[in-house]
C-alpha positions, 0 to 999 in steps of 0.5 A, a space after each residue: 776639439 773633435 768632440 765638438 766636431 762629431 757634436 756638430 755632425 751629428 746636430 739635426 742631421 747634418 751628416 745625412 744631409 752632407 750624405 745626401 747632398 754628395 750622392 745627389 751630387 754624383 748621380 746629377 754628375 753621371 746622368 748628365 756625363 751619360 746624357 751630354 756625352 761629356 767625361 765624368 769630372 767635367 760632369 762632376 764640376 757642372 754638377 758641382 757649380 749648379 
């Protein structure tokens, strides 16, 4: 089974793109904590719901 699991993963890229996407993710959440003056995880779910 978790062969099959690391087979998806690593099928055209998908893992840079869930790397991708969570680091996108976490500096769209800090820009706006930092611009809005919001704490981080109400940032983080902004960044995560947009």
């Amino acid at each position: 089974m978790s062969r099959h699991i690391k087979m998806f993963f690593n099928t055209n890229g998908f893992a840079y793109m869930i790397y991708a996407s969570g680091t996108i993710l976490l500096i769209g959440a800090t820009v706006y904590s930092i611009a809005e003056g919001v704490n981080f995880i109400d940032s983080l779910w902004w960044a995560f719901v947009t």
